[in-house]
DOTOR-916062 format. One line per 5 residues: for each residue x, y, z of N, C-alpha, C. Coordinates in Angstrom, 1 decimal, decimal comma. Layout:
% DOTOR-916062
X Y Z X Y Z X Y Z | ...;
END
This chain:
% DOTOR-916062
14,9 55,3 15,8 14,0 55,5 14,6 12,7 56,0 15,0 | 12,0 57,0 14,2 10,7 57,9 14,8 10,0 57,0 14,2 | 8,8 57,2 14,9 7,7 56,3 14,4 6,8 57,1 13,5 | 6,5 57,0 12,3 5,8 57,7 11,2 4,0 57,8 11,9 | 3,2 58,9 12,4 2,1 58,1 12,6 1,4 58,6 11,8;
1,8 58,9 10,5 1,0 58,8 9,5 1,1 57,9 8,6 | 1,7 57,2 9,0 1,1 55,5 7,9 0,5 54,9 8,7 | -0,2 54,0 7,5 -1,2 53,1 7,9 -0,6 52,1 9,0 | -1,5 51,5 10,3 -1,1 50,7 11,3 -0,5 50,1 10,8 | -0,8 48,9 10,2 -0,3 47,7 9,3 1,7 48,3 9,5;
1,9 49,4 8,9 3,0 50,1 8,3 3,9 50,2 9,7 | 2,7 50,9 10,5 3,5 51,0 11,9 3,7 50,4 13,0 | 3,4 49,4 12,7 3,2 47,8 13,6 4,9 47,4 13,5 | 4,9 47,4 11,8 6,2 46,7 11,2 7,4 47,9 11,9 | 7,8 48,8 12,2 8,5 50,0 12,1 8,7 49,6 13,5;
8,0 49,8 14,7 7,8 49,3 16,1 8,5 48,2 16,6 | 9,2 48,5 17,6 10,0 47,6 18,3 8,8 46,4 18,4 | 9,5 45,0 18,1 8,8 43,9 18,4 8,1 43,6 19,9 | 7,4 43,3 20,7 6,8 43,1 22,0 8,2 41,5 22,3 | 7,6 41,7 23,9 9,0 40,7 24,5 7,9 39,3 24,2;
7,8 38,6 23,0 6,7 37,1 22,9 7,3 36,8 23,9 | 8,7 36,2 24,4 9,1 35,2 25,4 8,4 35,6 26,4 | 8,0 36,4 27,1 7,5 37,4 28,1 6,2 36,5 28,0 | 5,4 37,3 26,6 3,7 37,4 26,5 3,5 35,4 26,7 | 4,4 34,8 26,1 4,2 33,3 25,9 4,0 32,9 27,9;
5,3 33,3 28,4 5,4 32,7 29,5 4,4 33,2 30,4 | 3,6 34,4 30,3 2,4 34,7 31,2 1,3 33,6 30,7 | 1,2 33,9 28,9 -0,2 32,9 28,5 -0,1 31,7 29,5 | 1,4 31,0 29,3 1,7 29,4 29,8 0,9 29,3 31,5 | 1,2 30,2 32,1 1,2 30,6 33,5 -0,4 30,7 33,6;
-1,5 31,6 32,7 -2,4 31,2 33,2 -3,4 30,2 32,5 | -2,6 29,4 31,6 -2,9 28,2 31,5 -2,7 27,1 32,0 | -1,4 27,0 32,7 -1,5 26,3 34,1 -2,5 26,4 35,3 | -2,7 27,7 35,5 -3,9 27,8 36,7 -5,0 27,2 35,9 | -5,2 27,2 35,1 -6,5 26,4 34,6 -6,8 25,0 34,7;
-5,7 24,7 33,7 -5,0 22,8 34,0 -5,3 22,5 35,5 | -4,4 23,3 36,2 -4,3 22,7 37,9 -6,2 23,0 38,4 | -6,7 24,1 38,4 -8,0 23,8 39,0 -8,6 22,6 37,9 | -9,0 22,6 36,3 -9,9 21,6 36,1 -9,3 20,2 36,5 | -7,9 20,0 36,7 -7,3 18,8 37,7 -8,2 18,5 38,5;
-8,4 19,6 39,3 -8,5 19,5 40,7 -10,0 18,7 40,9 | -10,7 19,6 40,2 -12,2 19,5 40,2 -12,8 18,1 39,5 | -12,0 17,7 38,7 -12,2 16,2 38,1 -11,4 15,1 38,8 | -10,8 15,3 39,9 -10,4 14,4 40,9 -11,8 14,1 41,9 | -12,3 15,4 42,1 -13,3 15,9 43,2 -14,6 15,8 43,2;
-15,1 15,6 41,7 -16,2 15,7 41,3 -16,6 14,2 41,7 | -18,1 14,3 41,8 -18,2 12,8 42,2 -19,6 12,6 40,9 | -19,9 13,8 40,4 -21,0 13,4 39,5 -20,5 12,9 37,7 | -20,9 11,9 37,2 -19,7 11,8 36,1 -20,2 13,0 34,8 | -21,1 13,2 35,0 -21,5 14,3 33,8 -20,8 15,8 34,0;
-20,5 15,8 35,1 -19,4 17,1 35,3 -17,8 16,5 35,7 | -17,7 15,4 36,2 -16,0 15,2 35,9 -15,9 14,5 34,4 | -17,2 14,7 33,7 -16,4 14,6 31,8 -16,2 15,8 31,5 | -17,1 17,0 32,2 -16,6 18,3 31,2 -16,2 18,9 32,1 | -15,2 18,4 33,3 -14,0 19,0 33,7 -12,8 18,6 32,9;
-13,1 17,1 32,2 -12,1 16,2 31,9 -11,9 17,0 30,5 | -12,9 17,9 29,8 -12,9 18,5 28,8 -11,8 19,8 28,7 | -12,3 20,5 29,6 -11,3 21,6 30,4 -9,7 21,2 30,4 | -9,7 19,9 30,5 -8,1 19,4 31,2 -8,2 19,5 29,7 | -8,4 18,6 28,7 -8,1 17,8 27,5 -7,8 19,7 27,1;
-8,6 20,4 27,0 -8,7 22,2 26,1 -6,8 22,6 26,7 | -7,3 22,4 27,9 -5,8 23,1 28,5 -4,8 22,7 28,0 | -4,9 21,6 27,9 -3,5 20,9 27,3 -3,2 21,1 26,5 | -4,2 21,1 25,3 -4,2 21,4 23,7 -3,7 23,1 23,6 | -3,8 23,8 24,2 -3,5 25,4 24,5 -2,4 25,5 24,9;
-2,0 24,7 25,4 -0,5 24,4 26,4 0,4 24,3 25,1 | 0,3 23,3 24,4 1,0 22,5 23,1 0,9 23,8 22,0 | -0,3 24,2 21,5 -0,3 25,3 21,4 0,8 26,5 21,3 | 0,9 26,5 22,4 1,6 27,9 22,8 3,0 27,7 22,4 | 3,4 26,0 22,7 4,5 25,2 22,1 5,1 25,6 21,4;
4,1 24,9 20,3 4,4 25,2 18,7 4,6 26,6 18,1 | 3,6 27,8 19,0 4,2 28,8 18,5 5,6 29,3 19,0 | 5,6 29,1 19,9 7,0 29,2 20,5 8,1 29,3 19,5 | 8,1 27,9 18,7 8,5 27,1 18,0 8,9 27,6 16,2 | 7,7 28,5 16,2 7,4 28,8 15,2 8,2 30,0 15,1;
8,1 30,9 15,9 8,7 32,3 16,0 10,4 32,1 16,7 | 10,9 31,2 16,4 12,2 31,0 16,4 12,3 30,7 18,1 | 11,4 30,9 18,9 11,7 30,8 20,6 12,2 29,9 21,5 | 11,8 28,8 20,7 12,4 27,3 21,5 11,1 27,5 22,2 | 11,6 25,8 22,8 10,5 25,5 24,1 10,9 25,2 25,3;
10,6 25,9 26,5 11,0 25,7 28,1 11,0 24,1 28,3 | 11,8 23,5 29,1 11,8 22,0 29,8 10,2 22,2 30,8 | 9,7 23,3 31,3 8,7 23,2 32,2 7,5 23,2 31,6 | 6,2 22,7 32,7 5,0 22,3 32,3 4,5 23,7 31,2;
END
């Protein structure tokens, strides 16, 4: 199917082969993990409590982003992986 590029984006968004989500989801997850695992890290390590609360902040964000990504998963018919 040719792609019209004279209609409006909106028009040609819809016409366009879908993007691989499973793909885009599983990178987001991946460098949402590197996040999770360093503010881990750093709130194990920290010894001052006013920065291992707003690393503990970072963990609490990550996680919620994580779940996040879940639900969209979830949403767009994708399921959810067994992994973190």
């Amino acid at each position: 199917m040719a792609l019209d590029l004279a209609a409006p984006p909106s028009d040609r968004a819809l016409d366009a082969a879908p993007p691989d989500l499973s793909h885009v989801f599983h990178r987001l997850n991946n460098q949402l993990g590197v996040i999770l695992a360093n503010a881990e890290l750093l709130e194990a390590r920290l010894t001052d409590d006013t920065q291992r609360a707003r690393a503990g902040l970072v963990v609490s964000g990550a996680l919620d982003a994580i779940s996040t990504v879940q639900d969209l998963r979830r949403l767009v018919g994708l399921g959810v992986s067994n992994g973190r």
